[in-house]
Each structure stands twice: as structure tokens, then as C-alpha cells.
C-alpha positions in Angstrom: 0.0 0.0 0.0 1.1 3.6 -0.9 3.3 5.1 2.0 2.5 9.0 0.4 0.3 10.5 -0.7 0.0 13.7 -3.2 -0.1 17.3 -2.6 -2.9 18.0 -5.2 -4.9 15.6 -7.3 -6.8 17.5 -10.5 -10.3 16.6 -11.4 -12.2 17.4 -14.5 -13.6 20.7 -12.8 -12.0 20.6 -9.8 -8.9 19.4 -7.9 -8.3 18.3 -4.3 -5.0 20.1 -2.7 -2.9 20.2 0.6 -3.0 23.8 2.3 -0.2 25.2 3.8 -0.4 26.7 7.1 -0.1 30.1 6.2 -2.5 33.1 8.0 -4.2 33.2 4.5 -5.2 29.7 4.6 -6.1 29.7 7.8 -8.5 32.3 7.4 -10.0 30.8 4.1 -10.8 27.4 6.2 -11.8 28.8 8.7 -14.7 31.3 7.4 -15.7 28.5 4.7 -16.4 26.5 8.3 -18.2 29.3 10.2 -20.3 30.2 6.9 -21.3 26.4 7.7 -21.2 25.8 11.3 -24.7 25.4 11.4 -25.5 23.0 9.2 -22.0 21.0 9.8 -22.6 20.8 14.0 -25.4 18.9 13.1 -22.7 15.9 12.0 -19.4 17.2 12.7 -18.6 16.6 16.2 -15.6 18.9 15.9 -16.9 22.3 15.0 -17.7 24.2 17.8 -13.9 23.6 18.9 -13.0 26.5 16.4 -13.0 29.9 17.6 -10.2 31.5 15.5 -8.4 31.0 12.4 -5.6 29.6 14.5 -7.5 26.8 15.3 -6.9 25.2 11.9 -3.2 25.4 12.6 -2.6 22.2 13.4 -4.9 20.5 10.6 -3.2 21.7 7.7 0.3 21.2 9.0 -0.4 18.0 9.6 -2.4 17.6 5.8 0.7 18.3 4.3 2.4 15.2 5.3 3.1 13.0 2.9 1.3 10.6 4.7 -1.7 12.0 5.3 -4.6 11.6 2.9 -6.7 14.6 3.2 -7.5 17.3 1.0 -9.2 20.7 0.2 -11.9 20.6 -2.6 -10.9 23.8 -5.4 -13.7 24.5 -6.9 -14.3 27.9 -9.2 -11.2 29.4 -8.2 -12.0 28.7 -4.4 -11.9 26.4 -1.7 -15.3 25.0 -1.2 -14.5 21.3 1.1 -12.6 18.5 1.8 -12.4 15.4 1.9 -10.0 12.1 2.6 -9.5 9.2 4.5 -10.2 10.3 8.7 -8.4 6.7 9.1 -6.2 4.9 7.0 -4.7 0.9 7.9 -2.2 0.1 6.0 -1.4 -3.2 6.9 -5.3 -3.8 6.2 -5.4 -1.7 3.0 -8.6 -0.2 4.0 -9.6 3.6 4.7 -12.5 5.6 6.1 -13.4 8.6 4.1 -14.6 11.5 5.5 -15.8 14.7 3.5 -17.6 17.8 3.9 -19.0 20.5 1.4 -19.8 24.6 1.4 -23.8 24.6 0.7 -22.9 27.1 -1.8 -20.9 24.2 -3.7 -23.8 21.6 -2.8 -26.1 20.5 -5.9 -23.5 21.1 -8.3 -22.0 17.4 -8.3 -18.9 18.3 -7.0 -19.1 16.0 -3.9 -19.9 12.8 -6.1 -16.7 14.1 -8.4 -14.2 14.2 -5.5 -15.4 11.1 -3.8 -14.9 9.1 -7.6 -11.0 10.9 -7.8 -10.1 9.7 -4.4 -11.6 6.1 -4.4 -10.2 6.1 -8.3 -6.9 6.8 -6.6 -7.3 4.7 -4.0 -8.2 1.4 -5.3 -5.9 2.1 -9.3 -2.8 3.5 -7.5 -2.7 3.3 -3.5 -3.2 -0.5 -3.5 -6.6 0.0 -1.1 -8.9 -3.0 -0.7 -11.5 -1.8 1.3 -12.9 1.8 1.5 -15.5 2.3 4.2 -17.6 5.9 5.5 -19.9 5.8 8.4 -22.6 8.2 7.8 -25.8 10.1 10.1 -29.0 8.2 9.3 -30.0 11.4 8.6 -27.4 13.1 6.8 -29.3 12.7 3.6 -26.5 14.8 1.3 -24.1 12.3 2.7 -26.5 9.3 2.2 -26.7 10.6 -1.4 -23.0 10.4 -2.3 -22.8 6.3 -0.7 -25.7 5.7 -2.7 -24.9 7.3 -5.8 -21.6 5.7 -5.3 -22.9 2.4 -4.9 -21.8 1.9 -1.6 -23.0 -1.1 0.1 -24.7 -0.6 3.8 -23.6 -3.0 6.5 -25.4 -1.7 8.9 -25.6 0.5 11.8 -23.5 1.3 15.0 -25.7 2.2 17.4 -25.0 5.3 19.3 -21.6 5.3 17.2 -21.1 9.2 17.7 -21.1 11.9 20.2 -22.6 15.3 18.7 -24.1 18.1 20.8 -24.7 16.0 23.8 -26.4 13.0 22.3 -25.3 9.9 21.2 -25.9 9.3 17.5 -26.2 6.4 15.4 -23.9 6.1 12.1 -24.7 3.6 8.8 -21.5 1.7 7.8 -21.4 1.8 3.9 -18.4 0.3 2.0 -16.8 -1.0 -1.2 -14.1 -3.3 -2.0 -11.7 -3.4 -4.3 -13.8 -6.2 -6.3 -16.8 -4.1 -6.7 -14.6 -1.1 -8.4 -15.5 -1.0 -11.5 -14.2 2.6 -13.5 -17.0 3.0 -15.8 
């Protein structure tokens, strides 16, 4: 399995990139979350953590190691998500994606688009068997992308998640390696 991982990845429309820690960055992440922070408290257990741009810090230093899998979504000339692998076992060649979108940038496909490049990427070039995303049972946007994905449920994991002081249940969805097909 791949040890490293690429700085920037280019899509049709789009392409997926590592963002340094610079003040500029930071800022750009950082209002594209609080533009969002409602909608993503409701599934992002991590959100209300950030109070300043310097609260990002940490995340993008740590994106741009060549080990991590994560990436910004660069849509139009601007930063509209991200998306990669939250977890990644290598001596299981399996990840867990995890992803999030501006609702500006939601509708326009460019959720499904990222999700194909990386698990393209993943199962063609990163030697990956197994990709797997636990998902809100009511996280319908997200429900969307495993579907349209075709994304196999296995079922849920009760009380899985901790989010604004209840416990949460999450759907496991995954696809091997043998169910890829690049059509």
C-alpha cells in the first residue's frame, strides 16, 4: 500500500490540494467552516472547537504530510470542502473517508466528483482493498454520495457518535476493491 500520498490531485472541474499553514489559509478554512457551522454541528462533532483562524493550525500542518490523505476541494477558483481518509490501515489496505461540502458548492455534483477521484486513486494506484464511511441516518446529502456511489450498507453502529450532547447512530457503507468498477 502507498506510504505517500499527493499534494494535489486534479479533477475534470475541480482538484483536491494540501493547504499550507499560512494566515491566509487559515482564514480561508476557517470562514468557509463558520459560513457552515450550522448546518455541519449537526454531524461534525468537531466544530464548535473552532474559535479562531488559528484553530486550523494544526490541521493543515499535519495535511501536508506525505502521509496524510486529506484534502481541500478547489472549486471555481476557491476552496469549497474537503475530503479524505479520517483513518487509513495500512497493513489492512482499507480507509475511512470522511468529506464535507460549502452549501454554496452543494447540488453542483462536486461532492460525487471528489469522492470518484479519491476512491479512483485509492483502489488504481494506493493498492486499497477496502474503502468504508460511516454516515448520520440522517445526513441525507451524505447518504446521497454512498448511494450514488454504490456503496454497500452494512449496517448501523448504534450510538456510534457523540454530537451536541447526544449519542448518535452512524450507517457503515463500504466498497471493496472487487466491486470497483471505472466506468
Amino acid at each position: 500500500m502507498i506510504k505517500e500520498f499527493p499534494s494535489e490531485i486534479n479533477g475534470k472541474d475541480f482538484k483536491l490540494v494540501k493547504l499550507g499553514p499560512t494566515p491566509e489559509n487559515l482564514k480561508t478554512v476557517f470562514d468557509l467552516i463558520i459560513a457552515n457551522r450550522d448546518e455541519f454541528r449537526r454531524w461534525l462533532e468537531w466544530v464548535d472547537f473552532l474559535q479562531k483562524p488559528e484553530d486550523e493550525k494544526s490541521l493543515l500542518e499535519s495535511d501536508n504530510d506525505p502521509k496524510s490523505a486529506n484534502w481541500f476541494i478547489q472549486w471555481n477558483n476557491r476552496i469549497v470542502g474537503r475530503i479524505g481518509f479520517v483513518s487509513v490501515s495500512c497493513g489492512n489496505n482499507r480507509g475511512e473517508i470522511g468529506y464535507w461540502l460549502d452549501k454554496g458548492a452543494s447540488g453542483h455534483g462536486v461532492m460525487t466528483e471528489a469522492f470518484k477521484l479519491v476512491e479512483k486513486n485509492a483502489f488504481e494506484k494506493w493498492e486499497f482493498n477496502r474503502i468504508q464511511l460511516k454516515i448520520d441516518p440522517d445526513n441525507n446529502k451524505s447518504l446521497g454520495v454512498a448511494r450514488r456511489m454504490n456503496y454497500k450498507s452494512e449496517g448501523v453502529l448504534r450510538q456510534e457518535h457523540f454530537i451536541n450532547g447526544v449519542y448518535r447512530d452512524g450507517i457503515l457503507f463500504s466498497k471493496l476493491k472487487s466491486e470497483y468498477s471505472n466506468l
